[in-house]
C-alpha positions as a LaTeX table, in Angstrom:
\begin{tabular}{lrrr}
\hline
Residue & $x$ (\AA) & $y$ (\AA) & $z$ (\AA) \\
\hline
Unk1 & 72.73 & 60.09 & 103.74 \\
Unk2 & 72.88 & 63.31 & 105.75 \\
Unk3 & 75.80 & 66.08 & 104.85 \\
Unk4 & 78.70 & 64.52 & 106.58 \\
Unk5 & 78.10 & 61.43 & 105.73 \\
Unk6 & 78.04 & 62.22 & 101.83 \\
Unk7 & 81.28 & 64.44 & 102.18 \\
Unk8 & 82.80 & 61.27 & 103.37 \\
Unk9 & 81.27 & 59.24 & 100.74 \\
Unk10 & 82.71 & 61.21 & 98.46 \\
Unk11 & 86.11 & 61.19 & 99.86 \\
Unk12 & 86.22 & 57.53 & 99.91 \\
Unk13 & 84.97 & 57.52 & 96.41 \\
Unk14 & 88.02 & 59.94 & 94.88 \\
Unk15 & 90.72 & 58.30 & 97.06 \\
Unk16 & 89.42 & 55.18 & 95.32 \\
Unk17 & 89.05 & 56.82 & 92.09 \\
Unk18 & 92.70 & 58.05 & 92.24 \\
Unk19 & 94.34 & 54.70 & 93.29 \\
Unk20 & 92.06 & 52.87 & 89.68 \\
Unk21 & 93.29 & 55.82 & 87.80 \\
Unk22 & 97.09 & 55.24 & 88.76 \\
Unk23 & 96.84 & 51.50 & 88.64 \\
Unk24 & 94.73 & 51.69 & 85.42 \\
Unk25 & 98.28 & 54.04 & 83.86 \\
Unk26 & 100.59 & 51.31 & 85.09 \\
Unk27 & 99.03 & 48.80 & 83.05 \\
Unk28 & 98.74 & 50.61 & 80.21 \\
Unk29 & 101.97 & 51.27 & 80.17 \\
Unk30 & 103.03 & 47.59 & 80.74 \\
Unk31 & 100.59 & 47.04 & 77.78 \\
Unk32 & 102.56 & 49.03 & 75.46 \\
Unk33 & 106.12 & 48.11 & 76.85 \\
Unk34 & 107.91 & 45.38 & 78.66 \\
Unk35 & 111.38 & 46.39 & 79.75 \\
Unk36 & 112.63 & 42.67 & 79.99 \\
Unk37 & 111.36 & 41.60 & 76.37 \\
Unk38 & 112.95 & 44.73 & 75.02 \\
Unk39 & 116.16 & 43.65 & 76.97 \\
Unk40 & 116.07 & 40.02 & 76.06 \\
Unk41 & 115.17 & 41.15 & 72.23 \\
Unk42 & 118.38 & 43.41 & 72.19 \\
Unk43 & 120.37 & 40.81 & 73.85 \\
Unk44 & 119.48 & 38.33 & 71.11 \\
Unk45 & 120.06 & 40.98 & 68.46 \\
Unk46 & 123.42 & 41.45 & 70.06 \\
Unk47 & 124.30 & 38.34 & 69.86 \\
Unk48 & 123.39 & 37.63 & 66.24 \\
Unk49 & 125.35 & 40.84 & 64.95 \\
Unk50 & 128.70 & 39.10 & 67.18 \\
Unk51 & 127.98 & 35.99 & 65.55 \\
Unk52 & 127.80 & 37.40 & 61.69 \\
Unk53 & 131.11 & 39.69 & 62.26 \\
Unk54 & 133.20 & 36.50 & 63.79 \\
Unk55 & 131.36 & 34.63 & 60.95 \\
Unk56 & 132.45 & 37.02 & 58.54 \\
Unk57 & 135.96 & 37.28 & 59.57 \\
Unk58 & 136.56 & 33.54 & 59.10 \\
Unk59 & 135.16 & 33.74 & 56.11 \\
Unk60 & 137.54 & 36.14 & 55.04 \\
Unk61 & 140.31 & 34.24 & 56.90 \\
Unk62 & 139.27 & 31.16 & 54.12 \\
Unk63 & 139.45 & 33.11 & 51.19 \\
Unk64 & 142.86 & 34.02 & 52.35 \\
Unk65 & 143.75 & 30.27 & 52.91 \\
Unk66 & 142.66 & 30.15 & 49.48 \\
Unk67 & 144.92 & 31.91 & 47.75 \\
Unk68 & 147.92 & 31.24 & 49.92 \\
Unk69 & 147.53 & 27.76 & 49.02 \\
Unk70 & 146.92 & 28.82 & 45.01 \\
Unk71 & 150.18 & 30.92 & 45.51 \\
Unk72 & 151.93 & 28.03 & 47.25 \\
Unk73 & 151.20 & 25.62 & 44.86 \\
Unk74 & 152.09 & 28.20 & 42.00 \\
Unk75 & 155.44 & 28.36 & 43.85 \\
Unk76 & 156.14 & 24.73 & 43.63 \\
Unk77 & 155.37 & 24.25 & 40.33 \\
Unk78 & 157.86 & 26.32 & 39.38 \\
Unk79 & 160.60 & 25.34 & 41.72 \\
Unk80 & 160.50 & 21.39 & 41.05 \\
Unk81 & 158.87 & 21.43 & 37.38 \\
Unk82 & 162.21 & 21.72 & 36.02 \\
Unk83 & 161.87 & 24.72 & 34.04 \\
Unk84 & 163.47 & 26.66 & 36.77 \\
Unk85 & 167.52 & 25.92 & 36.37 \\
Unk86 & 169.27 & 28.93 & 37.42 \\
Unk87 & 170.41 & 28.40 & 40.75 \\
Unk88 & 169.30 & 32.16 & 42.46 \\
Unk89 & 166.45 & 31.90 & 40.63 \\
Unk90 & 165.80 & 28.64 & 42.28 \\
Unk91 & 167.23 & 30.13 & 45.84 \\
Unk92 & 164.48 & 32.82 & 45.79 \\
Unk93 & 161.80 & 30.57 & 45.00 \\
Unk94 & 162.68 & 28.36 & 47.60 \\
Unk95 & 162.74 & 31.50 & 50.00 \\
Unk96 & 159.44 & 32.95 & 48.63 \\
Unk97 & 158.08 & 29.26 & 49.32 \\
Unk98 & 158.82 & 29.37 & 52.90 \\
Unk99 & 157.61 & 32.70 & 53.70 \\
Unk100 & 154.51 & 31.76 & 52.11 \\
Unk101 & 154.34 & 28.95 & 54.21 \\
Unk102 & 155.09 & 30.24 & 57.05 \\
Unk103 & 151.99 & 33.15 & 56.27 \\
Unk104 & 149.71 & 29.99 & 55.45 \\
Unk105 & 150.54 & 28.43 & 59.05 \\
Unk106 & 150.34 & 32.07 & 60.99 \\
Unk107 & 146.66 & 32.47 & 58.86 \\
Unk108 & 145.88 & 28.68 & 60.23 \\
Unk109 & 146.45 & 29.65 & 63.48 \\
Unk110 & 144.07 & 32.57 & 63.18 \\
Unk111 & 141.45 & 30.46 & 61.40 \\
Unk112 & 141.48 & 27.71 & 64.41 \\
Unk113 & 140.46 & 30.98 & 66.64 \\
Unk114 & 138.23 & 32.09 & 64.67 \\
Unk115 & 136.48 & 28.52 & 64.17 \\
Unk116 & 136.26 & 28.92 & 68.19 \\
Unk117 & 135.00 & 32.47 & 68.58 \\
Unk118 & 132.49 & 30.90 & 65.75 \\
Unk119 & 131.19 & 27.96 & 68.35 \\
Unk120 & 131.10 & 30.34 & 71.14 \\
Unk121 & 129.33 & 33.63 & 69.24 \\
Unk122 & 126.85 & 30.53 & 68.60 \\
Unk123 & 126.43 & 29.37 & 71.56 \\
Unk124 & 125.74 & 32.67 & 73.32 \\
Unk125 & 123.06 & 33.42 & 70.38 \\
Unk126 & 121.15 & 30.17 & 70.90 \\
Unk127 & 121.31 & 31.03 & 74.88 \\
Unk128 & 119.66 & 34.78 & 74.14 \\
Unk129 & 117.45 & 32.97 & 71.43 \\
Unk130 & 116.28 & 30.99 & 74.26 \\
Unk131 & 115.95 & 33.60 & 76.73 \\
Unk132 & 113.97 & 35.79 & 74.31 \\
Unk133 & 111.49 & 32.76 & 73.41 \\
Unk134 & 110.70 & 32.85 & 77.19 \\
Unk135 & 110.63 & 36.57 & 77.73 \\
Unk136 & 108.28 & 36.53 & 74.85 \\
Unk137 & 106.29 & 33.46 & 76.10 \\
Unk138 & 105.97 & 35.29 & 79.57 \\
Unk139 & 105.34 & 38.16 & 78.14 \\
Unk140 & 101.84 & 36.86 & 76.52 \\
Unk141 & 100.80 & 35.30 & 79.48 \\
Unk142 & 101.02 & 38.49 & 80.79 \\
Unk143 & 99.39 & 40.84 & 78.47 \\
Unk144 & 96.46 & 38.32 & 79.33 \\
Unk145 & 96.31 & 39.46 & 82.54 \\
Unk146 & 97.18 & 42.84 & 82.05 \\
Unk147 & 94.04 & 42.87 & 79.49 \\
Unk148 & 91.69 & 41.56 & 81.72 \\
Unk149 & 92.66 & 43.69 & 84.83 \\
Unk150 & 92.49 & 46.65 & 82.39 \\
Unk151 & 88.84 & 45.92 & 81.88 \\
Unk152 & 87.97 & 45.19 & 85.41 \\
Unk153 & 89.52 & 48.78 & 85.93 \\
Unk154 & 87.71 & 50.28 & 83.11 \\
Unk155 & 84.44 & 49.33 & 84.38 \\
Unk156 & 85.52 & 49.87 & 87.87 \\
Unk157 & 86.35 & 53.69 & 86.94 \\
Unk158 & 83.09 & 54.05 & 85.32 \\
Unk159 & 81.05 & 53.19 & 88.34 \\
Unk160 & 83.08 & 55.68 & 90.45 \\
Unk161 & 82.67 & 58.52 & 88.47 \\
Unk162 & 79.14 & 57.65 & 88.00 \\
Unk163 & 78.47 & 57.60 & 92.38 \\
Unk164 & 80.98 & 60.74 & 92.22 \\
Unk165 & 78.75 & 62.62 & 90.08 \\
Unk166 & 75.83 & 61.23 & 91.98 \\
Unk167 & 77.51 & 62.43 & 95.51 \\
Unk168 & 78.51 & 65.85 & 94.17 \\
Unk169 & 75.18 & 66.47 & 93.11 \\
Unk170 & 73.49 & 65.76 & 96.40 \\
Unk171 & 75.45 & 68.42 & 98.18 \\
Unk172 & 75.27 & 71.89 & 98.30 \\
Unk173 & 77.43 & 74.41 & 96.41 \\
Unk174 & 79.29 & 75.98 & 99.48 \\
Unk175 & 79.62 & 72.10 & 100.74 \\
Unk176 & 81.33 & 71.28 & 97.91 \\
Unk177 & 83.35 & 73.85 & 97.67 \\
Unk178 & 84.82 & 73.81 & 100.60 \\
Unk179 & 85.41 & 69.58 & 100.32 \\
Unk180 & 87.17 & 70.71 & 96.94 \\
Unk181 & 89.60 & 73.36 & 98.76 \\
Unk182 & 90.42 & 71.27 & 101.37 \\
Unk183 & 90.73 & 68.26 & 99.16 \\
Unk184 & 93.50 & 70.17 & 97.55 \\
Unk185 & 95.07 & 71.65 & 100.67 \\
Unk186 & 95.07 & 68.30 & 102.56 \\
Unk187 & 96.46 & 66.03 & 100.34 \\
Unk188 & 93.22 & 64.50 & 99.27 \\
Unk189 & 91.83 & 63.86 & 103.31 \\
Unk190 & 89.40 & 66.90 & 103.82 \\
Unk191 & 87.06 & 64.66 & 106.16 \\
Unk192 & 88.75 & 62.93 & 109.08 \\
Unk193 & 86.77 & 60.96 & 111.63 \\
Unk194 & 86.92 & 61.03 & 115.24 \\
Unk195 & 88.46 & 58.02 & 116.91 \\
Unk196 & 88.92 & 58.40 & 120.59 \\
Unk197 & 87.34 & 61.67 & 120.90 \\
Unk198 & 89.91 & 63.43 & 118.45 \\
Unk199 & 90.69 & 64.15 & 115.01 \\
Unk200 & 91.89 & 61.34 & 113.71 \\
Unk201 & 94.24 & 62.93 & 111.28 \\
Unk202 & 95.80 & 65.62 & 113.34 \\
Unk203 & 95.40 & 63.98 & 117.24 \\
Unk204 & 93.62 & 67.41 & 118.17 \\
Unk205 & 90.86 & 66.64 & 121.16 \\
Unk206 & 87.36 & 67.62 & 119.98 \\
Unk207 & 85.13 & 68.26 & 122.94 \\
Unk208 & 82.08 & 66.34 & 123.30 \\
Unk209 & 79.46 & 68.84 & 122.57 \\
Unk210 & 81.01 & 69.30 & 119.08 \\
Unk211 & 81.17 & 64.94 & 118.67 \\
Unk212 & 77.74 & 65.25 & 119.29 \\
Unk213 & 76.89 & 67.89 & 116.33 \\
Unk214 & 79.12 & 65.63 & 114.47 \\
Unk215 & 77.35 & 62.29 & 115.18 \\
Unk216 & 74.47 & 64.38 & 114.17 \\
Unk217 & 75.90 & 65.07 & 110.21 \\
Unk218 & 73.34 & 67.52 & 109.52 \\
Unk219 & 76.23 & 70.49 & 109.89 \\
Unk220 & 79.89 & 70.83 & 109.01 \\
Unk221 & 82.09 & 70.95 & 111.97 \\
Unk222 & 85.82 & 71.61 & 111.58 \\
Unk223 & 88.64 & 70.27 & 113.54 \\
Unk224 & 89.94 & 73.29 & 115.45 \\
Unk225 & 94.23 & 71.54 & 115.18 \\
Unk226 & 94.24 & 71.36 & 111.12 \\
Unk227 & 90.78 & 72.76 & 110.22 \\
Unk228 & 89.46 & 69.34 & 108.35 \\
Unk229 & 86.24 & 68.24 & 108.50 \\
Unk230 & 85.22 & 65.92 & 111.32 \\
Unk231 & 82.82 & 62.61 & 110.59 \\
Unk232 & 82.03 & 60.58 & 112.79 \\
\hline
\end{tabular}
């Protein structure tokens, strides 16, 4: 390979190097996180914590049907047992009767909402439950992948450093250097070839004695519009 065309070599061979390196981050970081299980997982959480507070507030709601109706009956013993005769005594039992009743049908009413927030809180965790199963499912599948593309990159970075190394060393120090400045400076395109007789990066005309020292490759030549190197 004569000067140019290893200056080119090399560019090829970091602009390669730099897409594997970029690619090879994104699936390591799908490898250590997946946005949509994490979603579906917190969704499902969600769901579960709904389900054990509505849960927990029937439960609550029983227990209070519980002694309401202990209460009630305590009430009634009293009133038509016969050991109550006096008749205010017997007025304000009746009276405490009815306002217990009427607390035992108010707490019904809350209970038969409850029993439905219950079904519902259920439903909605067996629908995340779901959705998490298949996130999770999905989410195998593609850590597969992901595994095997991270290899294929691993060994694919290993070969370019290996023919960057290789390339470097075959050119000489000011060569280099100058690649490495303009690599910096040009956004990673210090060698542009000529495509209809000018610099294909900048659209500057290159006259044809200078293609011809180009064609050649023994020489750098720079564009005279942005001052890359030419290949042709």
């Amino acid at each position: 390979m004569n000067l140019v065309a290893l200056l080119w070599h090399l560019q090829t061979t970091d602009a390669e190097l730099d897409d594997k390196t970029r690619r090879a981050r994104q699936v390591e970081d799908a490898l250590a996180n997946d946005p949509a299980v994490v979603a579906a997982r917190a969704a499902n959480d969600d769901a579960h914590k709904r389900l054990g507070a509505t849960r927990a507030q029937l439960h609550d709601r029983e227990l209070e049907a519980q002694t309401l109706d202990a209460k009630i009956t305590e009430i009634e013993m009293r009133l038509y047992g016969g050991r109550v005769t006096n008749p205010k005594e017997l007025d304000s039992l009746e009276k405490d009767l009815q306002m217990h009743k009427r607390l035992r049908g108010a707490l019904d009413d809350k209970r038969l909402g409850l029993m439905d927030a219950v079904e519902s809180a259920q439903k909605h965790a067996d629908e995340t439950a779901r959705a998490r199963e298949q996130s999770e499912i999905a989410r195998a599948s593609a850590l597969e992948h992901l595994a095997r593309e991270r290899d294929t990159l691993g060994a694919r970075l290993g070969e370019l450093n290996a023919a960057r190394e290789r390339t470097r060393g075959a050119l000489n120090a000011d060569a280099l250097r100058l690649y490495e400045q303009l690599h910096k400076t040009k956004a990673g395109r210090a060698v542009a070839p000529i495509k209809r007789d000018a610099c294909s990066a900048c659209g500057v005309g290159t006259p044809t004695g200078l293609i011809q020292r180009v064609r050649e490759g023994n020489e750098i030549v720079l564009c005279s519009g942005c001052g890359r190197i030419l290949a042709a």
